[in-house]
PQR file with spaces between the fields and no chain letter, atoms N, CA, C, O and H, PARSE charges and radii, in Angstrom:
ATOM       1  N    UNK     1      96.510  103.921  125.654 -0.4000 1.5000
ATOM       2  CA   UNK     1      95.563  104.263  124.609 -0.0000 2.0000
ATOM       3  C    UNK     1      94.278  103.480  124.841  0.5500 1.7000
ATOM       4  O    UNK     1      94.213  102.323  125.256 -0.5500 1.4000
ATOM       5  N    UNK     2      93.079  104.424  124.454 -0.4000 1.5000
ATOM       6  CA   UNK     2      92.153  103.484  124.247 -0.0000 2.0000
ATOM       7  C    UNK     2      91.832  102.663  123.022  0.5500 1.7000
ATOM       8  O    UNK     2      92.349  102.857  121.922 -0.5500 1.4000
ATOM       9  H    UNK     2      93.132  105.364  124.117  0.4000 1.0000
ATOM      10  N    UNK     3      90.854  101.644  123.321 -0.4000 1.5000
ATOM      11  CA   UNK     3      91.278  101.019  122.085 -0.0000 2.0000
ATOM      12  C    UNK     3      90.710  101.532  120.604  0.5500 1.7000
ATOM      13  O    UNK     3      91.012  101.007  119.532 -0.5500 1.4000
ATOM      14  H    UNK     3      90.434  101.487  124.215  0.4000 1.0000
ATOM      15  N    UNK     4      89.846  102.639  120.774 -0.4000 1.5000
ATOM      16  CA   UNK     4      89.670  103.488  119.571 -0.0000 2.0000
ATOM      17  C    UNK     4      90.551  104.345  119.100  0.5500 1.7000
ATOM      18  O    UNK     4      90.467  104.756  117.943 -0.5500 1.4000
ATOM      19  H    UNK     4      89.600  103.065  121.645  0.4000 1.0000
ATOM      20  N    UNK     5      91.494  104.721  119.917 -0.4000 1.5000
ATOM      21  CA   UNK     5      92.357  105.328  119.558 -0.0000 2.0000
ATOM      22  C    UNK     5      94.157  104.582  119.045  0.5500 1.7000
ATOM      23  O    UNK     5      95.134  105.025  118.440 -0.5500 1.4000
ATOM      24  H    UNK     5      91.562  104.387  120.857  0.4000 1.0000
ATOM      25  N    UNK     6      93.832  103.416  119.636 -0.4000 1.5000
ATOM      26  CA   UNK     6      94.493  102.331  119.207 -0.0000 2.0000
ATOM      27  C    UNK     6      94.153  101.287  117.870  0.5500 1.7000
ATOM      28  O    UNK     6      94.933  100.400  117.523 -0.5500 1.4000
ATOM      29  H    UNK     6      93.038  103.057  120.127  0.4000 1.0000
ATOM      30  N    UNK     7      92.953  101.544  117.251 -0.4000 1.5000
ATOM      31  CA   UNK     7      92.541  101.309  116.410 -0.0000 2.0000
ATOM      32  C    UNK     7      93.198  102.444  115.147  0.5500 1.7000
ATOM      33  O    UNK     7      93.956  102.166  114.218 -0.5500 1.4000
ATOM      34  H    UNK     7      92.320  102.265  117.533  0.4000 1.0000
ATOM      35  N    UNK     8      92.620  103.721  115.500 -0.4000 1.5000
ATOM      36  CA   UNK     8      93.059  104.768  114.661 -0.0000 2.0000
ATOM      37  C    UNK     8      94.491  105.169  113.885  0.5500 1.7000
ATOM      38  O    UNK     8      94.841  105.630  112.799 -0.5500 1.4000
ATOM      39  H    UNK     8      92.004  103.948  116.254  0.4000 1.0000
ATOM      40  N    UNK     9      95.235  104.588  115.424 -0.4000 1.5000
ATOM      41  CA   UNK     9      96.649  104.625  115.463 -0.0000 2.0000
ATOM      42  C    UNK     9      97.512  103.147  114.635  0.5500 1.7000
ATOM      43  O    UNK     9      98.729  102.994  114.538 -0.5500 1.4000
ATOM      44  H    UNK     9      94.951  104.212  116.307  0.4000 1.0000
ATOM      45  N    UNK    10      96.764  102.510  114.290 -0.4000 1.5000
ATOM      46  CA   UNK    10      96.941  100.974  113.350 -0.0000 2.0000
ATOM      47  C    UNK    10      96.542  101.580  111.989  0.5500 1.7000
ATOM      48  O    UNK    10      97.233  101.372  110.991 -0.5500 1.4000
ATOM      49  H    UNK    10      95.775  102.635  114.369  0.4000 1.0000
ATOM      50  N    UNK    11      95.424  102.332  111.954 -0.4000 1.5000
ATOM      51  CA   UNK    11      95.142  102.038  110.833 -0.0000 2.0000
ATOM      52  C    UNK    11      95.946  103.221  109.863  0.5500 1.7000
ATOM      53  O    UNK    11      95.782  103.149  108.645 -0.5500 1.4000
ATOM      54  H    UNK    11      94.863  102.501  112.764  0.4000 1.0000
ATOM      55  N    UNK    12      96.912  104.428  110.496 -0.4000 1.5000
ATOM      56  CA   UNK    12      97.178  105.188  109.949 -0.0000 2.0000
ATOM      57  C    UNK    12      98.541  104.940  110.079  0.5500 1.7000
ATOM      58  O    UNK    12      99.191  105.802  109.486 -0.5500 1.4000
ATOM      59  H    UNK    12      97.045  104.487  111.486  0.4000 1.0000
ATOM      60  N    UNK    13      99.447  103.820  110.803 -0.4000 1.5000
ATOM      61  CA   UNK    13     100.501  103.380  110.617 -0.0000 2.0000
ATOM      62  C    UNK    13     100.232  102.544  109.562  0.5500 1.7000
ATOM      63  O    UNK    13     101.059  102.820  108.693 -0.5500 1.4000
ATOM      64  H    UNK    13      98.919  103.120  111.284  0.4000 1.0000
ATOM      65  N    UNK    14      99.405  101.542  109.131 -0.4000 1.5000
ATOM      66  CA   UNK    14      99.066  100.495  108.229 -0.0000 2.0000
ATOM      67  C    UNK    14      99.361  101.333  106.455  0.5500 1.7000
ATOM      68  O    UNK    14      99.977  100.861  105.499 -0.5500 1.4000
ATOM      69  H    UNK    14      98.733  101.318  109.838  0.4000 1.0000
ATOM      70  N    UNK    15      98.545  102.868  106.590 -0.4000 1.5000
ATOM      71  CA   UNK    15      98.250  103.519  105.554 -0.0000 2.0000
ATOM      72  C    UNK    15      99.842  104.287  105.163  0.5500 1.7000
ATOM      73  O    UNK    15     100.259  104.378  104.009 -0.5500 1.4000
ATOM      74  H    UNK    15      98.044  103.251  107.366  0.4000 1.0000
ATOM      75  N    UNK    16     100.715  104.880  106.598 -0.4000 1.5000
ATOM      76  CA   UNK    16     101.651  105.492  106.071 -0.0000 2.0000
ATOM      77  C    UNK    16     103.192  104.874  105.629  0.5500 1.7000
ATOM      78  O    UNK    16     104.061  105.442  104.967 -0.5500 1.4000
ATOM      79  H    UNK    16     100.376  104.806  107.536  0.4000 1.0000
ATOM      80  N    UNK    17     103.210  103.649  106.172 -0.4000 1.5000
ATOM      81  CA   UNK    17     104.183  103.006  105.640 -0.0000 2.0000
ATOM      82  C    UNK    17     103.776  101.599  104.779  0.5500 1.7000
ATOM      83  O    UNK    17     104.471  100.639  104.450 -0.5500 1.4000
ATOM      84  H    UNK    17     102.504  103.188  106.710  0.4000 1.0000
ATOM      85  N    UNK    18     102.556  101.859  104.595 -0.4000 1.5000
ATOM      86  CA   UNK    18     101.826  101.043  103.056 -0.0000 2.0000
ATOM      87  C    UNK    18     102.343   98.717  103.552  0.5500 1.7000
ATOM      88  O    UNK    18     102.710   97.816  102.798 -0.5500 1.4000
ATOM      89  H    UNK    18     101.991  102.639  104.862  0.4000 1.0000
ATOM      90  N    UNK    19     102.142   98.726  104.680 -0.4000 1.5000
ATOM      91  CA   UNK    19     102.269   97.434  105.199 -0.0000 2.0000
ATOM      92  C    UNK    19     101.312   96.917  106.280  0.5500 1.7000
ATOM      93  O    UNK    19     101.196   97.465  107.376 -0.5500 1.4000
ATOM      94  H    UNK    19     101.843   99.458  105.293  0.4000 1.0000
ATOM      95  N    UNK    20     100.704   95.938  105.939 -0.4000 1.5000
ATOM      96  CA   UNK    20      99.869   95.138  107.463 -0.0000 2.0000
ATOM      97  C    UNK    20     100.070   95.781  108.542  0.5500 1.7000
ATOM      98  O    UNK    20     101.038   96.534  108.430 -0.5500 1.4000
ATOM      99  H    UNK    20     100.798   95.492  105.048  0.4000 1.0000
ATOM     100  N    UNK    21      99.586   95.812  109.520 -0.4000 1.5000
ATOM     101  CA   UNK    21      99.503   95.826  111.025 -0.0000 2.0000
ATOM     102  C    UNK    21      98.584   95.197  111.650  0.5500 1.7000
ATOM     103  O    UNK    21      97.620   94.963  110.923 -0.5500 1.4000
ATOM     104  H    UNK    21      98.800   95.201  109.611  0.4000 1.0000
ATOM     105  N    UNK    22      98.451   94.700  113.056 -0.4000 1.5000
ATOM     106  CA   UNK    22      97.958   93.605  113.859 -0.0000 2.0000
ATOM     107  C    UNK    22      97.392   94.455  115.327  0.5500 1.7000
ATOM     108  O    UNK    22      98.042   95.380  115.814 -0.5500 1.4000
ATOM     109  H    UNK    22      99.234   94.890  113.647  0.4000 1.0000
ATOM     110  N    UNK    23      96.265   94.029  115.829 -0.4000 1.5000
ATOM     111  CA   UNK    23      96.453   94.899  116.812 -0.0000 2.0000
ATOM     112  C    UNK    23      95.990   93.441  117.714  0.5500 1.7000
ATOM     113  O    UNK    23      95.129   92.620  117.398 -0.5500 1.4000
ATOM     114  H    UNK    23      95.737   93.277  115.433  0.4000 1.0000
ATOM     115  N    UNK    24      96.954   93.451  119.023 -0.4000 1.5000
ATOM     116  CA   UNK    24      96.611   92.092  119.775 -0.0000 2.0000
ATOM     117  C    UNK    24      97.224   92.866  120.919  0.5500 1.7000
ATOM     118  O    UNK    24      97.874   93.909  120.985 -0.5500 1.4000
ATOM     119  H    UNK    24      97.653   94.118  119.280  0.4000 1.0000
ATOM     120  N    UNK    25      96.660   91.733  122.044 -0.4000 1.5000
ATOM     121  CA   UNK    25      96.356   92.113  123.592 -0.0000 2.0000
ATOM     122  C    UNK    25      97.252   93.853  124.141  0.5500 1.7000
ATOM     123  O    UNK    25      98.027   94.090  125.069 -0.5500 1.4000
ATOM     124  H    UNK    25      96.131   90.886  121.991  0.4000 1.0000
ATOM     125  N    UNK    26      96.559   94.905  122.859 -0.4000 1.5000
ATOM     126  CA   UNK    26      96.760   95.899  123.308 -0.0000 2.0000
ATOM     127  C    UNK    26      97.834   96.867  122.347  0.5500 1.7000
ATOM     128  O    UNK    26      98.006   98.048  122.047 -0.5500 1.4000
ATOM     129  H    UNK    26      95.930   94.713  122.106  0.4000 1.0000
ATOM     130  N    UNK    27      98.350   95.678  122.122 -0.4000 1.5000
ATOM     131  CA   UNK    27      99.802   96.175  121.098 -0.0000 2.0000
ATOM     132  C    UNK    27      99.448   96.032  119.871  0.5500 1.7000
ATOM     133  O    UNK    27      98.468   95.402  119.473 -0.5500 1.4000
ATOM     134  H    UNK    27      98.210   94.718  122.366  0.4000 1.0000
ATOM     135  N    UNK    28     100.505   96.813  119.009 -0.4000 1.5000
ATOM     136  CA   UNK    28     100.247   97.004  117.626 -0.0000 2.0000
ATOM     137  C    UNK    28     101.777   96.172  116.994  0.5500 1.7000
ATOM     138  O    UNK    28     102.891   96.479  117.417 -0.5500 1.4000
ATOM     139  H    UNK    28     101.301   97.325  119.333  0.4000 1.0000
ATOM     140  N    UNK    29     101.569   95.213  116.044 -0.4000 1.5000
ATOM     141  CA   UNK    29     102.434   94.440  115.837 -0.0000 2.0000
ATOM     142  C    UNK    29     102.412   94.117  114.273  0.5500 1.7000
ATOM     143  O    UNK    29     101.387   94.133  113.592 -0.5500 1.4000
ATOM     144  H    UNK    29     100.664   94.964  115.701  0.4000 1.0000
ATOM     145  N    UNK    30     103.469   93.873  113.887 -0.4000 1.5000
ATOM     146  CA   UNK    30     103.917   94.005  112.499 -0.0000 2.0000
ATOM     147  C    UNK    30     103.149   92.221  111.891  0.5500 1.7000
ATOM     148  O    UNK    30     102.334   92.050  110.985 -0.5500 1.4000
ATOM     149  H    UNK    30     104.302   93.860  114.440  0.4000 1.0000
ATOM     150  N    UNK    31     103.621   91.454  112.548 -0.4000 1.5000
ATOM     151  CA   UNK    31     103.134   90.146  112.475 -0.0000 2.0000
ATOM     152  C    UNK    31     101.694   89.332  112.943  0.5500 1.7000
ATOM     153  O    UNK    31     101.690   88.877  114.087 -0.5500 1.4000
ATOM     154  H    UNK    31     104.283   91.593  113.284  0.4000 1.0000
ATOM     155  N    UNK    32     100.709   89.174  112.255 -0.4000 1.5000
ATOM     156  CA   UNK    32      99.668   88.329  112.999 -0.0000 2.0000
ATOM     157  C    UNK    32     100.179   87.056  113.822  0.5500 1.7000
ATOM     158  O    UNK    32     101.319   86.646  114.041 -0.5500 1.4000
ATOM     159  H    UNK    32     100.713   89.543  111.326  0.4000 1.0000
ATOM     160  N    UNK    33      98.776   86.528  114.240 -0.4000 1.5000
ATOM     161  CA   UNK    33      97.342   87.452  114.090 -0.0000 2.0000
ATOM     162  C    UNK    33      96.893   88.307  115.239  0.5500 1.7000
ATOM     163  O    UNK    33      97.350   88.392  116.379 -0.5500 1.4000
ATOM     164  H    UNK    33      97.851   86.861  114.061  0.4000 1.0000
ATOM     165  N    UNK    34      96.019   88.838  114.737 -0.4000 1.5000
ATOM     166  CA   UNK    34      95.299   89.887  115.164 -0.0000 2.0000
ATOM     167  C    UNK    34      94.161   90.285  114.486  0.5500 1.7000
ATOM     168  O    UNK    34      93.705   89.778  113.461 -0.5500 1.4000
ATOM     169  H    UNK    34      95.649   88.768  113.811  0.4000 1.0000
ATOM     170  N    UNK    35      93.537   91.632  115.393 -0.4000 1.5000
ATOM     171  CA   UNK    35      92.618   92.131  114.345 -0.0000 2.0000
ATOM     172  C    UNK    35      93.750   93.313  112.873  0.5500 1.7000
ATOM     173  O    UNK    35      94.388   94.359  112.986 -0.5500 1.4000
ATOM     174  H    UNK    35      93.907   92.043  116.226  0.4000 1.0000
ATOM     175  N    UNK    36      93.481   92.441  111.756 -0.4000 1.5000
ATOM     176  CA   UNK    36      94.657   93.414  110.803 -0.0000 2.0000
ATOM     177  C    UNK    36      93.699   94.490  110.137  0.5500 1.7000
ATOM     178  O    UNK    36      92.497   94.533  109.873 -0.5500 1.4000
ATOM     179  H    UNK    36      92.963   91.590  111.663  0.4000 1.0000
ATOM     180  N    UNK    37      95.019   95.517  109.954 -0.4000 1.5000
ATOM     181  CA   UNK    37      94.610   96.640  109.102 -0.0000 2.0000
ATOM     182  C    UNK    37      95.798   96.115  107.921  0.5500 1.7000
ATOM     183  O    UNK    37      96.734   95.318  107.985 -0.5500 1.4000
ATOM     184  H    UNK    37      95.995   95.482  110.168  0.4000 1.0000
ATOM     185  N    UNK    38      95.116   97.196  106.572 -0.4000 1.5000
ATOM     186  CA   UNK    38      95.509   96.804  105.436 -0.0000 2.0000
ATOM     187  C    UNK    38      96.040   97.962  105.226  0.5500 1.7000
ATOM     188  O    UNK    38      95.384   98.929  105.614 -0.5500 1.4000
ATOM     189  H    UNK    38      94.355   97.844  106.521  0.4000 1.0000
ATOM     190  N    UNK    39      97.234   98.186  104.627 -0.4000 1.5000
ATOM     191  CA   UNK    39      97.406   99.480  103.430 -0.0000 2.0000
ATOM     192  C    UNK    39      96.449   99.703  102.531  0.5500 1.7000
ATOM     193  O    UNK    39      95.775   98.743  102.157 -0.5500 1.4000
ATOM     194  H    UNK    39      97.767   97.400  104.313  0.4000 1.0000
ATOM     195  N    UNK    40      96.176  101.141  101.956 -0.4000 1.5000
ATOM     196  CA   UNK    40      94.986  101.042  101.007 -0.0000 2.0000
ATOM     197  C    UNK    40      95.937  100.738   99.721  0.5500 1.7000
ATOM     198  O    UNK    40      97.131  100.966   99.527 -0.5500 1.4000
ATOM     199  H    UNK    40      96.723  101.920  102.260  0.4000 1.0000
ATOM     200  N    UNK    41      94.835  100.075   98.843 -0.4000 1.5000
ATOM     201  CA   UNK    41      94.929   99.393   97.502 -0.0000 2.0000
ATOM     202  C    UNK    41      95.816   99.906   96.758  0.5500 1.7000
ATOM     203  O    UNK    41      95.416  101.009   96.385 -0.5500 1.4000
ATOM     204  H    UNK    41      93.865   99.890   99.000  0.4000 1.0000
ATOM     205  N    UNK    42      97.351   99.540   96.135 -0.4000 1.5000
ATOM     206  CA   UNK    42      98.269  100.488   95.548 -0.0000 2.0000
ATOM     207  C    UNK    42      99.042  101.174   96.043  0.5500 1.7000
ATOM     208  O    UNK    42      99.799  101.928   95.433 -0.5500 1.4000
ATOM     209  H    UNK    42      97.676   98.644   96.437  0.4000 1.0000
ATOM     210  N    UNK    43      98.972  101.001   97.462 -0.4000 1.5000
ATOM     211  CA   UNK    43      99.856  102.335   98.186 -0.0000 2.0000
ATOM     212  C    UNK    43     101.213  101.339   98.522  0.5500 1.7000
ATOM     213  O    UNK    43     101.266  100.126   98.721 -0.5500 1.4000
ATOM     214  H    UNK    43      98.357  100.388   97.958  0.4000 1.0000
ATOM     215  N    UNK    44     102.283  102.387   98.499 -0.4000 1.5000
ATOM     216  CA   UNK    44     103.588  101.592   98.417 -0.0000 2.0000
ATOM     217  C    UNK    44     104.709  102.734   99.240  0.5500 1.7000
ATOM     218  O    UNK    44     104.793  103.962   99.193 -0.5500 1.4000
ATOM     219  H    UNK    44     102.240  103.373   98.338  0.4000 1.0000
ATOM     220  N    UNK    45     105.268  101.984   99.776 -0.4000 1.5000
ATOM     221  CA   UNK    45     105.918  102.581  100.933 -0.0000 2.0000
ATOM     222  C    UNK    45     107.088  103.930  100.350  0.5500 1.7000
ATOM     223  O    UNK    45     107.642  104.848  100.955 -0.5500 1.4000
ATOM     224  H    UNK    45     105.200  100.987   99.815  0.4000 1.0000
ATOM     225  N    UNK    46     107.101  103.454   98.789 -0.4000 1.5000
ATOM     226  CA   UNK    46     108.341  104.709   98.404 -0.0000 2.0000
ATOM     227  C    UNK    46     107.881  105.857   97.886  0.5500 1.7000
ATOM     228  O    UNK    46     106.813  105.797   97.275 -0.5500 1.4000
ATOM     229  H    UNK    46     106.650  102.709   98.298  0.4000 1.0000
ATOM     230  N    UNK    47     108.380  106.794   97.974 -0.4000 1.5000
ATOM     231  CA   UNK    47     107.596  107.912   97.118 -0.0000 2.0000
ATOM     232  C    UNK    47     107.707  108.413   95.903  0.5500 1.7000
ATOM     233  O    UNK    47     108.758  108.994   95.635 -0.5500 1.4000
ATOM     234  H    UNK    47     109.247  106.843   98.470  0.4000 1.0000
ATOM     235  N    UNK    48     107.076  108.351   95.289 -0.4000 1.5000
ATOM     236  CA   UNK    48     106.611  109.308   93.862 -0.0000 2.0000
ATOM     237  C    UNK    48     107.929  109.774   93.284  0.5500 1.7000
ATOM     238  O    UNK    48     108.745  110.405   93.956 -0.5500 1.4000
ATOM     239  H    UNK    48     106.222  107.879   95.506  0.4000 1.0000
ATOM     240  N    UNK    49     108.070  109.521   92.314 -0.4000 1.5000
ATOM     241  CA   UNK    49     109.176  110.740   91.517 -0.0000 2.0000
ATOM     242  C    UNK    49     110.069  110.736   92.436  0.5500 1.7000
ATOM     243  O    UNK    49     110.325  111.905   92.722 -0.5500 1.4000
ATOM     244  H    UNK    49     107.407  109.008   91.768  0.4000 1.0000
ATOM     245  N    UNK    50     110.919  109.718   93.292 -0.4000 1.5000
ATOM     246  CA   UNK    50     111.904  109.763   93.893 -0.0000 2.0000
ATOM     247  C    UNK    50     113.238  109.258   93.360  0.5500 1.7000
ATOM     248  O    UNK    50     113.126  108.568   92.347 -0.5500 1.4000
ATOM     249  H    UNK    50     110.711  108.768   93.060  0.4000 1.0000
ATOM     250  N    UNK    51     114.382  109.431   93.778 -0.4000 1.5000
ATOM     251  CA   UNK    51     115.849  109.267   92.543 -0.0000 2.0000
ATOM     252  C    UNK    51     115.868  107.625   92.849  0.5500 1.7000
ATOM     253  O    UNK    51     115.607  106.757   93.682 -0.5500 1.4000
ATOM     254  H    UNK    51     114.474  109.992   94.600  0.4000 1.0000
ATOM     255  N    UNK    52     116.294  107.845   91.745 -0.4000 1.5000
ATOM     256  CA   UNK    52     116.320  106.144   91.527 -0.0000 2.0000
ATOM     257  C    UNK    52     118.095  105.844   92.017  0.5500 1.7000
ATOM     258  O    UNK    52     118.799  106.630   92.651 -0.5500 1.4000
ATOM     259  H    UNK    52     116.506  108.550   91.068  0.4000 1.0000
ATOM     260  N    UNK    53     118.593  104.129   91.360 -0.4000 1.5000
ATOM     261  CA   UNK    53     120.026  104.466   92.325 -0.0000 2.0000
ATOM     262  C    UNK    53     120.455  104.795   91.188  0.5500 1.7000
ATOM     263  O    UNK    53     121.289  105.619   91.562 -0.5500 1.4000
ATOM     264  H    UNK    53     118.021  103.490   90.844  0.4000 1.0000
ATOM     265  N    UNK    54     120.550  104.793   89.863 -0.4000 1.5000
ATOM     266  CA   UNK    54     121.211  105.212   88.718 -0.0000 2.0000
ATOM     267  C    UNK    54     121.337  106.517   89.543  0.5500 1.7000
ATOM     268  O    UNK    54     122.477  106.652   89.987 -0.5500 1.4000
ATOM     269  H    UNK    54     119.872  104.123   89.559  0.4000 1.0000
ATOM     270  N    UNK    55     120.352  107.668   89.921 -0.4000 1.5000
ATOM     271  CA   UNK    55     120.591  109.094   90.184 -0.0000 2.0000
ATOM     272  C    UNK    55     121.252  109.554   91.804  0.5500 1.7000
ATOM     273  O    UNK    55     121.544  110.657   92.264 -0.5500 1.4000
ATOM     274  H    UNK    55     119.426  107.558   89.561  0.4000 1.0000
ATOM     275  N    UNK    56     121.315  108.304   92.328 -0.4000 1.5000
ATOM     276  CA   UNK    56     121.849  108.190   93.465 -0.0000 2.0000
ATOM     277  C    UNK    56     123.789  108.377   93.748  0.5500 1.7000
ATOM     278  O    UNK    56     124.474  108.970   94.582 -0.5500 1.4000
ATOM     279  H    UNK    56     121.077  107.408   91.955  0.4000 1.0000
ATOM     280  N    UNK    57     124.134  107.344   92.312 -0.4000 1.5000
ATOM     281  CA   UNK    57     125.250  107.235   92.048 -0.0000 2.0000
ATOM     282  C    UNK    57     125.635  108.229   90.655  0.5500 1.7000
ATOM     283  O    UNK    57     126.849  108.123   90.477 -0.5500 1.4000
ATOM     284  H    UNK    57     123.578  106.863   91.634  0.4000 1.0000
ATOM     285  N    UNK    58     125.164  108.934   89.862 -0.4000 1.5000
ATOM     286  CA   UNK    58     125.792  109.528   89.066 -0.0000 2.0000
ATOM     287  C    UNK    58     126.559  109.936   89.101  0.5500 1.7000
ATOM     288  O    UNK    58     126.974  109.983   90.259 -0.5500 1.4000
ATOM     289  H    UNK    58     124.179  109.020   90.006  0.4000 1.0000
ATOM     290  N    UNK    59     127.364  110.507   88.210 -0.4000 1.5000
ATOM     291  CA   UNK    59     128.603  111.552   88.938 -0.0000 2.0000
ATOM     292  C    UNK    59     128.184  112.993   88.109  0.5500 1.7000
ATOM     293  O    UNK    59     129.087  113.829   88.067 -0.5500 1.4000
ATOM     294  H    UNK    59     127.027  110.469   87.269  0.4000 1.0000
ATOM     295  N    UNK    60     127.109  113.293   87.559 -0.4000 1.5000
ATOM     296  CA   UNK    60     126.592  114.080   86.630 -0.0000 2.0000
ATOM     297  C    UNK    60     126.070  115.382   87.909  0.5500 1.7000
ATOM     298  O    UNK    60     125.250  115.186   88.807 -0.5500 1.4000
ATOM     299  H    UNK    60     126.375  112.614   87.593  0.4000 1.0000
ATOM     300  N    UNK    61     126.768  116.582   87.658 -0.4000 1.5000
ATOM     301  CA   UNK    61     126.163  118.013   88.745 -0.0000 2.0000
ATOM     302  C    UNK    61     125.180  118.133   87.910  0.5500 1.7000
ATOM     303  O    UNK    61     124.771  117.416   86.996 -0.5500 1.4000
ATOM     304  H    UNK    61     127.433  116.741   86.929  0.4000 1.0000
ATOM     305  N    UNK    62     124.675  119.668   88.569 -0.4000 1.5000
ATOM     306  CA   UNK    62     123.684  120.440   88.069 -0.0000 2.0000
ATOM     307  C    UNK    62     124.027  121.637   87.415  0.5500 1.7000
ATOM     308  O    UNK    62     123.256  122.435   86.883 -0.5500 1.4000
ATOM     309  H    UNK    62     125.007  120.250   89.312  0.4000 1.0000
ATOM     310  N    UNK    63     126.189  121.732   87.569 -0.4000 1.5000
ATOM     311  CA   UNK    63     126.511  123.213   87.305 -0.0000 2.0000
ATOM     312  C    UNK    63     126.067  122.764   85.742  0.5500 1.7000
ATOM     313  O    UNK    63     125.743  121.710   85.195 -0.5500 1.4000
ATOM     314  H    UNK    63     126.815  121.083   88.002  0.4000 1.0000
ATOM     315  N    UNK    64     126.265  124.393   85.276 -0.4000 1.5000
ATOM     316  CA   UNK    64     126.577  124.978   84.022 -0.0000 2.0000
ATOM     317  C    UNK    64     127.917  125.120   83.495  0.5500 1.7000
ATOM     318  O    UNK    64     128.860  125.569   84.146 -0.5500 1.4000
ATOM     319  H    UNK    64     126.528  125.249   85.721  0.4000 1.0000
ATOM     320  N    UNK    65     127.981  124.676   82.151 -0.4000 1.5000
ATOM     321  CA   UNK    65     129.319  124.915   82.133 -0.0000 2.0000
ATOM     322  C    UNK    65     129.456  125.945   81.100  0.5500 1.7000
ATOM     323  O    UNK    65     130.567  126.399   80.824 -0.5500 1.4000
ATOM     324  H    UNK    65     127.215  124.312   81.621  0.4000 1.0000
């Protein structure tokens, strides 16, 4: 990669799993230092309206009875 495209590629891993990234002698690394990218402000790695473990473990279907 070049390093603009290695830049690009930090900063949209940084954004999609909502954690730091480092970019040093070439590599992209979870741990500094480096030059870091940030997640944007609020963003959080889980998604939206996703089951919680209460709904994980229920024993409650969806039939009709």
């Amino acid at each position: 990669m070049i390093p603009d495209e290695l830049i690009g590629a930090a900063r949209k891993l940084a954004h999609s799993l909502g954690i730091r990234v480092y970019i040093r002698d070439g590599w992209i690394y979870q741990h500094g230092p480096g030059l870091e990218f940030l997640p944007p402000t609020g963003a959080c790695p889980s998604v939206e309206g996703g089951s919680t473990d209460e709904d994980a473990f229920s024993s409650k279907t969806d039939k009709a009875d």
